[in-house]
C-alpha positions in Angstrom: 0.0 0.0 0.0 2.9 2.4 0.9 4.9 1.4 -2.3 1.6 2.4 -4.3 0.8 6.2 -2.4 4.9 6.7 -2.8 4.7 5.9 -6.6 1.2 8.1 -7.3 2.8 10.5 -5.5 5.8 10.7 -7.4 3.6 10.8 -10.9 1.6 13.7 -9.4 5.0 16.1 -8.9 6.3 14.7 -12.4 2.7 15.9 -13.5 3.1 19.7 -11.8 6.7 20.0 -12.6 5.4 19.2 -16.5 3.5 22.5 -16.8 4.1 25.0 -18.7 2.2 28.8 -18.1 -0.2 29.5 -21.3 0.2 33.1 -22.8 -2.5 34.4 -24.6 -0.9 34.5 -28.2 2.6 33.3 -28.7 3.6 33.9 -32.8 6.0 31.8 -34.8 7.2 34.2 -37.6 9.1 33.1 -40.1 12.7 33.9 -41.0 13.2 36.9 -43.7 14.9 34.1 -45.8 11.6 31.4 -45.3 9.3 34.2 -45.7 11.0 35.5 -49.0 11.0 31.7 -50.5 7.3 31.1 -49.4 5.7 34.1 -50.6 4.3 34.9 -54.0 4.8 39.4 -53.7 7.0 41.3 -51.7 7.0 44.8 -52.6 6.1 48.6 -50.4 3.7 49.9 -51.2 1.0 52.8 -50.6 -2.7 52.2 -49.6 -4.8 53.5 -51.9 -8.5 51.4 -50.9 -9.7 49.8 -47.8 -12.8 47.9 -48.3 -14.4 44.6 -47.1 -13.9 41.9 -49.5 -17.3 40.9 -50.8 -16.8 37.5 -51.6 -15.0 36.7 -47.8 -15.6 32.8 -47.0 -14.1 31.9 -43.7 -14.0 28.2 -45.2 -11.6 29.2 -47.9 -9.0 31.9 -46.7 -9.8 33.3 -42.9 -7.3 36.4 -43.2 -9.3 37.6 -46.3 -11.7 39.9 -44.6 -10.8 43.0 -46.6 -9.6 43.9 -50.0 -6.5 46.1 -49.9 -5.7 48.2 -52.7 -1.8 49.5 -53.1 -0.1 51.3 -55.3 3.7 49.8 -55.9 6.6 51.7 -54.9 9.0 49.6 -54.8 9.1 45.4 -55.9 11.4 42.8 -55.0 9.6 39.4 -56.3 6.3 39.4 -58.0 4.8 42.2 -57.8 4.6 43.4 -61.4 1.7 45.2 -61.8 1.7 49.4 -60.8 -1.5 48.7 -58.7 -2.0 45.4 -56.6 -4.4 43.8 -54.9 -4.1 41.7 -51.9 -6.3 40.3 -49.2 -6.1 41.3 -45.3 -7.4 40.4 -42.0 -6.5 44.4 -41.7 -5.5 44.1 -38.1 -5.4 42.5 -34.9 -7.8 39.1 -34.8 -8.8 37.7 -31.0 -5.8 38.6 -28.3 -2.9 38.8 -30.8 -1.2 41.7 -32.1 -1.3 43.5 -35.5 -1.7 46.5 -37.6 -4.5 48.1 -40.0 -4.2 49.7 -43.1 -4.9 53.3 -43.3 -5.0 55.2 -46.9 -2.2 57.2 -47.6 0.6 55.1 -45.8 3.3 53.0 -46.8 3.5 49.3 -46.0 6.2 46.6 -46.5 4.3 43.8 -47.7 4.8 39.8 -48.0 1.6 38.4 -49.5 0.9 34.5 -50.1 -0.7 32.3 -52.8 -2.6 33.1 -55.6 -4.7 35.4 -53.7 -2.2 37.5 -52.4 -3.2 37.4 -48.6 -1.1 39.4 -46.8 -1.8 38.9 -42.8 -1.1 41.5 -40.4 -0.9 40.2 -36.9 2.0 37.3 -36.6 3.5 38.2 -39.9 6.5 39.7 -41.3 4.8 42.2 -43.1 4.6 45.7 -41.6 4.4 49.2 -41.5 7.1 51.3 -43.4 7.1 53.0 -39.9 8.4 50.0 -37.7 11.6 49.9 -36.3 12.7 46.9 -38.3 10.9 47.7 -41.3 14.5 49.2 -42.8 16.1 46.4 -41.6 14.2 44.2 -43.5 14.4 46.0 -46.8 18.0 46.5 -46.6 18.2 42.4 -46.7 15.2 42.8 -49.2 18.1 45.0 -51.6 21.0 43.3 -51.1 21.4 40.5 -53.9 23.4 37.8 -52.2 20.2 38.0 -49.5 17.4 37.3 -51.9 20.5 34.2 -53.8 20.6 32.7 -50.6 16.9 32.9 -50.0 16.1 30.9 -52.7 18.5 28.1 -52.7 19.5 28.0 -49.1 16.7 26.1 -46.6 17.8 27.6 -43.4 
């Protein structure tokens, strides 16, 4: 009977000492060099249109809430057109951080799939604005960078 209480014991403080504290919105965003390879646009550009996307279907694409209208400033793969249209959750969804679009500004933009949905909360895409928005586009510029990202997997 002893040997049994010692042994649930010891599975009960293996149990607490397992636990990890739960945060509210933990995002895994992926490397520049991942996030170049897997998208299908990366350019800056201006906002120009905010509206809602008419044909939104949770079922198919849950960040395409609103249709996001951009003039191109500046492109570094795929973006060939002057004007481009991509798809947005256009800022924060539930408990996790983000941005919105507002007309007028700039935006460093990494949009996905034949769509173009470009998330803004847990993504790599930001505001001209942000800190490491330079940052970014400096890598963005620099030729070996954008070699690398496509042949090299890490």
């Amino acid at each position: 009977m002893r040997f049994r209480y010692s042994i649930i014991c010891g599975l009960l403080f293996l149990l607490v000492l397992s636990v990890r504290p739960a945060h509210s919105c933990e995002c895994v965003v992926d490397s520049p060099r991942k996030a170049f390879r897997k998208a299908t646009a990366i350019f800056t550009g201006v906002v120009l249109e905010v509206r809602e996307n008419e044909n939104y279907d949770p079922e198919k694409e849950l960040m395409a809430v609103y249709k996001i209208k951009l003039k191109v400033v500046k492109r570094w793969k795929g973006a060939n057109a002057s004007e481009i249209t991509i798809l947005s959750n256009n800022g924060p969804m539930g408990t996790c951080g983000g941005f919105s679009f507002h007309k007028g500004e700039e935006y460093l933009i990494y949009a996905y799939g034949k769509s173009r949905v470009a998330p803004t909360s847990c993504a790599i895409s930001r505001p001209i604005s942000d800190k490491y928005a330079p940052e970014l586009m400096q890598q963005l510029d620099s030729a070996w960078f954008r070699f690398k990202a496509r042949i090299w997997p890490f």
